[in-house]
C-alpha positions, 0 to 999 in steps of 0.5 A, a space after each residue: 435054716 432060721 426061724 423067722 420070729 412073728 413080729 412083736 406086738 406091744 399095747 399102750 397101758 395106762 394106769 389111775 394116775 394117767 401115766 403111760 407107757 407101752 407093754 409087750 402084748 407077750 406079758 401080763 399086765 403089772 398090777 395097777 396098769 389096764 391097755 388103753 385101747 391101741 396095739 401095734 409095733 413099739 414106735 407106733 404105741 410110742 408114738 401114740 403115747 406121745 399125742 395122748 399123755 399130757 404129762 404128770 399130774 398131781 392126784 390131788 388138787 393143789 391149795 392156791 
């Protein structure tokens, strides 16, 4: 007989420069990552991330 492994739940992180990414809730979080408030298998936390992120972003601002 197999064992029947429970299914992998994964937490979009986020960390101070507003990137994202998604995390196995089995792990850790690396130094400088915090969750940003949504879990759920890996295609919904990708797909979550897809509507929040808004793309790189300079920490500071750019002289005109």
């Amino acid at each position: 007989m197999s064992e029947t492994r429970p299914p992998q739940e994964y937490t979009v992180v986020a960390n101070d420069a507003g990137q994202y990414s998604v995390w196995s809730t089995r792990r850790a979080l690396p130094g400088g990552w915090r969750e940003a408030g949504f879990r759920g298998d890996r295609d919904s936390c990708l797909d979550h991330v897809e509507n929040v992120w808004e793309g790189p972003r300079p920490s500071t601002p750019r002289p005109a």
